[in-house]
C-alpha positions as CSV (number, residue, x, y, z in Angstrom):
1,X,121.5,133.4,71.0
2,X,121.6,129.9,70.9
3,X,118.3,128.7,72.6
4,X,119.9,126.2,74.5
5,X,122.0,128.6,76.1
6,X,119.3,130.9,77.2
7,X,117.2,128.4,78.4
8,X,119.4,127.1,80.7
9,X,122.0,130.1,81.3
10,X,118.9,132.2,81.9
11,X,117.9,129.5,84.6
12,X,120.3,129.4,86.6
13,X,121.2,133.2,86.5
14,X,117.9,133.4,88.0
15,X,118.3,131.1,90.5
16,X,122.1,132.9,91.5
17,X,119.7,136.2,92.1
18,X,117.3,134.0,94.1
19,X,114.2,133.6,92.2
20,X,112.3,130.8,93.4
21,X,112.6,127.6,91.7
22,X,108.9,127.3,89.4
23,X,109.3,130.9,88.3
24,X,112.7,130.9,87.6
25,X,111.5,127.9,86.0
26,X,108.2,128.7,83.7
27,X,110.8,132.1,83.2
28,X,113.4,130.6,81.4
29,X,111.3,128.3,79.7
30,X,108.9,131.1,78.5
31,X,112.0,133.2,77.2
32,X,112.8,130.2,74.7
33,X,109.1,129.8,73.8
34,X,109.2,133.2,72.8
35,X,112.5,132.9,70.6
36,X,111.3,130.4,68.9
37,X,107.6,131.4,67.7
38,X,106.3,128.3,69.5
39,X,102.2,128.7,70.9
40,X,101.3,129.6,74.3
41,X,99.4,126.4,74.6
42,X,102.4,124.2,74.6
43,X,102.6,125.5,78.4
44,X,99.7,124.9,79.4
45,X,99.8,121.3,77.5
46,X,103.3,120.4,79.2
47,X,102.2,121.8,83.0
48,X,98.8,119.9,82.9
49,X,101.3,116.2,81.5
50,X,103.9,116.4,83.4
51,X,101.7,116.1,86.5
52,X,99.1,114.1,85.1
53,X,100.9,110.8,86.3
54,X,99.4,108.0,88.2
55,X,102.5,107.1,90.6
56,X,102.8,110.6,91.7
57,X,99.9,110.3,93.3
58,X,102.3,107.9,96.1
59,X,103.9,111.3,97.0
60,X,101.3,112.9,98.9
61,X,100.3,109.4,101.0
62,X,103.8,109.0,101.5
63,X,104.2,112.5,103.0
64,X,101.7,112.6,105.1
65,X,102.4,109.6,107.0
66,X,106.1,111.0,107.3
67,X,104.7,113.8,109.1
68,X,102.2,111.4,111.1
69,X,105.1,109.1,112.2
70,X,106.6,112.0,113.5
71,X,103.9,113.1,115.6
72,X,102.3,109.8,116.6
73,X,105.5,108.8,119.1
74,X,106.3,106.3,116.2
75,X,110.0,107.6,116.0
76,X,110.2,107.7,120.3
77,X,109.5,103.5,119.4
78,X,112.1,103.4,116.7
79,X,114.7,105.2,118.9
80,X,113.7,102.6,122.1
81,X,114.4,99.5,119.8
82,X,117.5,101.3,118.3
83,X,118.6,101.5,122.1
84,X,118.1,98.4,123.2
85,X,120.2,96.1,120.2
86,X,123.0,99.2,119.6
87,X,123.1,101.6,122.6
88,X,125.7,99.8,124.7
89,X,128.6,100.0,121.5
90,X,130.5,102.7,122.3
91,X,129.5,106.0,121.0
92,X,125.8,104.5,121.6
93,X,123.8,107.3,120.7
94,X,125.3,107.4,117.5
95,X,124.9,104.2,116.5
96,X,121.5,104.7,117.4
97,X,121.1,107.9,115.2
98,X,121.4,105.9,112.2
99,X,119.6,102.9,112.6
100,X,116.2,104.9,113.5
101,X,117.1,106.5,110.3
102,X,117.5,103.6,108.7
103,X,114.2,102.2,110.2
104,X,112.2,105.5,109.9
105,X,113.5,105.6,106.5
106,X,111.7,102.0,105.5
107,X,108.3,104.2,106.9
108,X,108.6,107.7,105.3
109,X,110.5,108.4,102.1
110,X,111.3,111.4,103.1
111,X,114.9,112.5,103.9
112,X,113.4,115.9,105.1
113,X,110.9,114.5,108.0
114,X,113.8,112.0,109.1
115,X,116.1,115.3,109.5
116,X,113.1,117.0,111.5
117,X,111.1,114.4,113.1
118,X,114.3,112.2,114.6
119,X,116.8,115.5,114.7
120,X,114.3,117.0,117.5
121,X,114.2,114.3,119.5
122,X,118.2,112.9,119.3
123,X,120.4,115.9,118.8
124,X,119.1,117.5,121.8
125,X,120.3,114.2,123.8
126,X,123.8,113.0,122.1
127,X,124.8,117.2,123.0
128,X,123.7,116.4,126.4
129,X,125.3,113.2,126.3
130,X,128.6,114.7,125.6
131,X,129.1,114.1,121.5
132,X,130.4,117.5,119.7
133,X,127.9,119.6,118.4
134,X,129.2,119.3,114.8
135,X,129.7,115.4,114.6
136,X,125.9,115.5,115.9
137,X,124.6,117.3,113.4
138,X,126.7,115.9,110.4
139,X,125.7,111.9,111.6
140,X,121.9,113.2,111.6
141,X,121.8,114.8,108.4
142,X,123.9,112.5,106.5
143,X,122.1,109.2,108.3
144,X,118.4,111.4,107.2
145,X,119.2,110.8,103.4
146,X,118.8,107.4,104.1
147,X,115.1,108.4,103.7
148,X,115.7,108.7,99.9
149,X,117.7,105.7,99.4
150,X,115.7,102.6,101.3
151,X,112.4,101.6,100.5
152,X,109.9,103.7,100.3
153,X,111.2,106.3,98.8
154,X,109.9,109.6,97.4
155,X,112.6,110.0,95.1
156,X,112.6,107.2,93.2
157,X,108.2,107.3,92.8
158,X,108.5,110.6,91.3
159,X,112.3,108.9,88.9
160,X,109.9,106.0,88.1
161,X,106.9,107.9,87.0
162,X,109.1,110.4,85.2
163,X,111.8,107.5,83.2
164,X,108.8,105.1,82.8
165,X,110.9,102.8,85.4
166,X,109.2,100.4,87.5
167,X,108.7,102.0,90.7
168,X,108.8,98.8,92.5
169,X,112.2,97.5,91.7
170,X,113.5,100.7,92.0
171,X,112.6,100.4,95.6
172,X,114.2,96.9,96.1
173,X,117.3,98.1,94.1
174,X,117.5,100.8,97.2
175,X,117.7,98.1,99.7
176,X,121.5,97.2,99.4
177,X,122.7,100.5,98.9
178,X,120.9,102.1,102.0
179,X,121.8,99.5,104.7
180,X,125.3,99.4,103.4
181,X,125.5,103.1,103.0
182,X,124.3,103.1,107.0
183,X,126.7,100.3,108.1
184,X,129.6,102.7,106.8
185,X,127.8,105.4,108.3
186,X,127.7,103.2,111.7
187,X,131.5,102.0,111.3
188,X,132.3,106.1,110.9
189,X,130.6,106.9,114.4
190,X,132.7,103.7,116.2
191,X,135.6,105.5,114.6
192,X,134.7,108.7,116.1
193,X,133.4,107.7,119.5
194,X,137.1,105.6,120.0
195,X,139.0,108.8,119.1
196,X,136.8,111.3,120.8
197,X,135.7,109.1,123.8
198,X,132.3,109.3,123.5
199,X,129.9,107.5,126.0
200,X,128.0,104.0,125.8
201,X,124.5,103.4,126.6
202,X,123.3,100.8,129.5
203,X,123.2,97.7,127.7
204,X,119.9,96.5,127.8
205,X,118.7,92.9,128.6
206,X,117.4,90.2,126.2
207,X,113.9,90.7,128.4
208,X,114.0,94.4,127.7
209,X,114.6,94.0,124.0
210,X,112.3,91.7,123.4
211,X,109.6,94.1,125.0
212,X,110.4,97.3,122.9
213,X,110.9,95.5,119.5
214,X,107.7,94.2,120.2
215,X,106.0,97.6,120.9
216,X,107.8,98.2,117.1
217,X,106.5,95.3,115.4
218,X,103.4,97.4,113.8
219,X,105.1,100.3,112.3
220,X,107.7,98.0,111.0
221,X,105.9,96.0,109.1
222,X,104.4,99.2,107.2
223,X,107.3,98.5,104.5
224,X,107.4,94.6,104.5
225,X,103.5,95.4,103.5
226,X,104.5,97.9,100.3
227,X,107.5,95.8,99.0
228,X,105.6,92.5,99.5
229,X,102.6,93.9,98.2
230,X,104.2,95.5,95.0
231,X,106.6,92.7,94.3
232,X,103.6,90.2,94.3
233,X,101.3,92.5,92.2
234,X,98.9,93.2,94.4
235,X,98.9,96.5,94.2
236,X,101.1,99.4,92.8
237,X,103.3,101.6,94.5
238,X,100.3,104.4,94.9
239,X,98.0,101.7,96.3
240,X,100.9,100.9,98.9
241,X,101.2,104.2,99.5
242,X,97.5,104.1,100.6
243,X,97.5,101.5,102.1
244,X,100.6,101.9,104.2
245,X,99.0,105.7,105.5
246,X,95.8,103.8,106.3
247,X,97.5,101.3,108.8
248,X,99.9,104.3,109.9
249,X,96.4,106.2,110.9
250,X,94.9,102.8,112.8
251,X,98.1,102.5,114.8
252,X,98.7,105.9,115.8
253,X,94.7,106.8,116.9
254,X,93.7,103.5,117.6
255,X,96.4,101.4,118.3
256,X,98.9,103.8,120.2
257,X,96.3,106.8,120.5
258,X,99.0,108.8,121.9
259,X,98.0,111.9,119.1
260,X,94.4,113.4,119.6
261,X,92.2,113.2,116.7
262,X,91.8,117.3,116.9
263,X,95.2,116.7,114.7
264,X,94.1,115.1,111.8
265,X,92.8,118.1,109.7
266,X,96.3,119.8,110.8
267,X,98.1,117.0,109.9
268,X,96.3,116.3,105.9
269,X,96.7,120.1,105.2
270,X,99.6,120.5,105.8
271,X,100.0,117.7,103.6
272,X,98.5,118.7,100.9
273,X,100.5,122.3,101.2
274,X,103.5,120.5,101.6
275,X,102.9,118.1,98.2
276,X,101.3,121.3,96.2
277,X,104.4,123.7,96.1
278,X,106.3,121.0,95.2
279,X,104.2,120.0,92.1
280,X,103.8,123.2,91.0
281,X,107.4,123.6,90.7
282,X,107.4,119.9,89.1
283,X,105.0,121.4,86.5
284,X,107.2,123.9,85.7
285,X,110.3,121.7,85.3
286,X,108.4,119.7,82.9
287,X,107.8,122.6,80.7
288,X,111.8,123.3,81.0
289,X,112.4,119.3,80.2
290,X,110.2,119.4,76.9
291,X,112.2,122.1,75.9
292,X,115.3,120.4,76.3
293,X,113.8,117.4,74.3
294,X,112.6,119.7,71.6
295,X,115.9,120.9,71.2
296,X,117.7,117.6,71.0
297,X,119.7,118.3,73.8
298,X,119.9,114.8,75.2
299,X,121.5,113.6,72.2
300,X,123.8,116.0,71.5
301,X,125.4,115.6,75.0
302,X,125.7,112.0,74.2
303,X,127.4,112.3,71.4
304,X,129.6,114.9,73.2
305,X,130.0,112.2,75.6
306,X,130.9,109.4,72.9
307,X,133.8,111.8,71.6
308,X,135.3,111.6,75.1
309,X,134.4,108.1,76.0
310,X,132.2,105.2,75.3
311,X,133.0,103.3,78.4
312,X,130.8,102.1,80.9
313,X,132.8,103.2,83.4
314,X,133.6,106.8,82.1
315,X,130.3,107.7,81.3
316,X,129.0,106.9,85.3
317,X,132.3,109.1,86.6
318,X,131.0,112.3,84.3
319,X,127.1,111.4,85.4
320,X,128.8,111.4,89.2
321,X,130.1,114.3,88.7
322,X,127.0,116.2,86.9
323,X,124.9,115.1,89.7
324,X,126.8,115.9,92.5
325,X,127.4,119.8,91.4
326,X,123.6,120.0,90.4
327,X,122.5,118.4,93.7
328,X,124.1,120.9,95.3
329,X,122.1,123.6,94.1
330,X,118.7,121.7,93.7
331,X,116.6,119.1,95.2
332,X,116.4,116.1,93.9
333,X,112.8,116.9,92.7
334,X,113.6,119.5,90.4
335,X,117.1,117.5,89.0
336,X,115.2,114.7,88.0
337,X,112.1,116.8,86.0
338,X,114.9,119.2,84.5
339,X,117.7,116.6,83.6
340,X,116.1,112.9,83.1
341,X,116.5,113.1,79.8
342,X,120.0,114.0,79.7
343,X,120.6,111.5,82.1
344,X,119.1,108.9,80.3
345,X,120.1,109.5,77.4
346,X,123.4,109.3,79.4
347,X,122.4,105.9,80.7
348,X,121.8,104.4,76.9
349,X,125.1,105.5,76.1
350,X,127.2,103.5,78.3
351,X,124.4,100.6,78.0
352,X,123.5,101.3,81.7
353,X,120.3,99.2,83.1
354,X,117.8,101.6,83.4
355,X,116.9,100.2,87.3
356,X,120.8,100.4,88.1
357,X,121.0,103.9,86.9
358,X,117.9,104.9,88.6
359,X,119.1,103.9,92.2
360,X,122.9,105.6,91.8
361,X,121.0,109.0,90.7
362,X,119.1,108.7,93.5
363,X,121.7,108.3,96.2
364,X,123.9,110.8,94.3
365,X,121.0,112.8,94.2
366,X,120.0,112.2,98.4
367,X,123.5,113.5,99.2
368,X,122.8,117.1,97.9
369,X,120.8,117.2,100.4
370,X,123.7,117.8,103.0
371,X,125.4,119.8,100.5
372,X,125.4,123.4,100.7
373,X,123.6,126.1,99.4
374,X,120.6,123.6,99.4
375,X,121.0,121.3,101.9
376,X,117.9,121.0,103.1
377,X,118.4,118.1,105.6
378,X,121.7,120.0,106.8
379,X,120.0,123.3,106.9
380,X,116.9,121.6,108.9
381,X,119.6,119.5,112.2
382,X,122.0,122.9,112.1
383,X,118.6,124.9,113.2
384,X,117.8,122.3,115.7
385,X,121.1,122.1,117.2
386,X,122.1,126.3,116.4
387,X,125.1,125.5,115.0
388,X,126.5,127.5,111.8
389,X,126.5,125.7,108.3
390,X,129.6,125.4,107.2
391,X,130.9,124.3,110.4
392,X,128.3,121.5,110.2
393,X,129.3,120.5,106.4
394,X,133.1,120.2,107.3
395,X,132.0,117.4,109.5
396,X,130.2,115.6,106.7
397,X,132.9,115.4,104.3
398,X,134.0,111.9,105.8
399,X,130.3,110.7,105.7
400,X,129.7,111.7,102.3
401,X,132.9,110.3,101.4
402,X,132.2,107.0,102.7
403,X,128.6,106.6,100.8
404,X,130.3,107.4,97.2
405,X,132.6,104.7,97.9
406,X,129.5,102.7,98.5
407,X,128.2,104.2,94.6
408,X,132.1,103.0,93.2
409,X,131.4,99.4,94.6
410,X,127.9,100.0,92.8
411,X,128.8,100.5,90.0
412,X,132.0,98.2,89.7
413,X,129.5,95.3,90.8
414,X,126.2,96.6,89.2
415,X,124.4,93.3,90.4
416,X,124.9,93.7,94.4
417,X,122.7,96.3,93.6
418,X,120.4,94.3,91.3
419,X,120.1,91.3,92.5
420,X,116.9,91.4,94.7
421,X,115.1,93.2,92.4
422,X,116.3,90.4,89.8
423,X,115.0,87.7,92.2
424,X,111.4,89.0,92.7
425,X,110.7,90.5,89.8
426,X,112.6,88.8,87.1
427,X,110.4,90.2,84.2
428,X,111.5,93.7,84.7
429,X,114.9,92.5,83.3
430,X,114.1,90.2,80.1
């Protein structure tokens, strides 16, 4: 059998008869390993390299202070300040669904403690409020991947560290893309909330507003510190990530001191368990990914690719459509590890600027995770609310619909995307 084939075809059948991700992993990987005659050790080399990366190291700072904003009444702020400057628009609880995400999104990276963290606190209240249980849930979810897309993001440390891309204009590449991404996501709820009548908030005054953006201040200027900090080289983005969970930790239990300290060992081991399973699986992927490299796969399904097209433009409609079917059956995690190569390979092919092809994978990427049978974010809001899955996806068909239109416009007008990260940091492109 061609090894190819049984590397990946034995993947995924493992995945379809639900082994979990590293082992169907390492599994699939050891199968071809075997075929081949190649040594043992070349595991053991390629689990120990492919986590033996300086910018992962952001991960686990940046996931822990997702989980402390959560628990530190950070997000109860966010939501205040969303309330004040959006609640009185009609459909107000909508509108303010996706502008905490889009501010708790510039805190955590992570799509995942957006869909917990806000989804307990706001689905609960636009139900009672009178919005339809599956519009809830589908604004929620969808609004969450905004987590992946706007600065910082997990996503794009762990695209950086694997495509040797600068991390840091990744991140200011994500900028455009995730507030546009939310406007349309905000222009959708005003949609909604004419047709199905749904209810405004009091509008606040200008006193009012200026009190509880105020009371924000602090936690917002979490990300102006990591892009200014990066984009000036004063430190990477794993030294931001440091830093930006230090000042998270002063405000919450000195600042705010709304959490007891008795919660900080919870709160760093179940960081550590959370970034752990994760890795391991990334460890695994990497042996998979060095196997798709040994067997020249990348450039074989470029020049498979250059029979059908060598246009810009055809080349991003077949990586759209390869990453939206493989997002819906993995995270983004484990799609980048398993197919960077393929995908940049891709990218060289159509002449694609590595930064620009970074930030579409990752929004194409960030909407798998509304798509079932993954879905994590969806999966997460449809437990809060009770509600069944497909019933929620349905409703998120518009959403999603509206964000690849925001990856077209991308793509047709690659510098709208570029252009800050081209303005402060004008060496990554020369």
């Amino acid at each position: 059998m061609n090894p190819l084939i049984l590397l990946l075809g034995g993947f995924f059948a493992l995945i379809a008869i639900r082994v979990p991700l590293a082992f169907a992993l390492i599994l699939s990987s050891l199968a071809v390993i075997i075929q081949l005659g190649l040594p043992f050790v070349s595991i053991a080399n390629q689990l120990f390299t492919g986590i033996n990366s300086f910018p992962l190291l952001a991960v686990p700072f940046f996931l822990i202070l997702g989980n402390l904003l959560t628990t530190g009444g950070i997000t109860e702020r966010l939501i205040d300040v969303a309330n004040a400057w959006v609640g009185h628009i009609k459909g107000g609880l909508g509108h303010v669904n996706v502008v905490v995400s889009m501010l708790f999104a510039g805190l955590s990276g992570s799509p995942a403690s957006d869909a917990a963290g806000e989804g307990a606190v706001i689905i609960p209240a636009m139900v009672k409020s009178g919005f339809d249980k599956d519009f809830t849930v589908a604004i929620t979810a969808c609004s969450s991947v905004l987590g992946a897309i706007i600065p910082p993001s997990i996503t794009m440390v762990l695209y950086g560290a694997m495509g040797q891309v600068s991390v840091g204009a990744l991140f200011l590449a994500g900028i455009v893309p995730g507030i546009l991404i939310g406007f349309s996501q905000m222009g959708y709820v005003a949609y909604m909330a004419h047709r199905r009548n749904y209810p405004a908030l009091p509008k606040a005054t200008w006193k009012e507003r200026l009190v509880r953006t105020v009371r924000a201040v602090p936690p917002l200027s979490i990300p102006l510190i990591i892009l200014g900090g990066i984009t000036q080289g004063i430190f990477t983005a794993t030294e931001a990530a440091a830093v930006s969970l230090f000042i998270g930790l002063f405000l919450v239990y000195v600042v705010y001191r709304d959490t007891s300290w008795k919660e900080l060992p919870k709160l760093f081991t179940e960081g550590v368990i959370t970034f752990s399973l994760p890795m391991f699986a990334v460890a695994c992927a990497c042996v998979l990914g060095w196997l798709i490299a040994y067997l020249d796969a990348p450039a074989m399904i470029a020049r498979a690719m250059m029979s059908l097209t060598t246009s810009y433009f055809g080349i991003y409609a077949m990586l759209i459509i390869f990453l939206l079917i493989i997002g819906t059956f993995l995270s983004p995690v484990a799609s980048i590890i398993i197919f960077l190569p393929i995908i940049q390979e891709m990218g060289n092919a159509g002449g694609i600027n590595p930064v620009h092809l970074g930030v579409i994978v990752t929004v194409l990427l960030a909407l798998g995770q509304v798509t079932p049978p993954y879905g994590i974010c969806l999966l997460i809001d449809c437990q809060i609310a009770g509600l069944s899955m497909p019933r929620a996806f349905k409703a998120t068909i518009p959403i999603l619909i509206l964000a690849i239109g925001v990856v077209f416009i991308g793509i047709i007008f690659p510098d709208l995307f570029l252009f800050i990260p081209k303005l402060l940091m004008p060496a990554i492109f020369q």
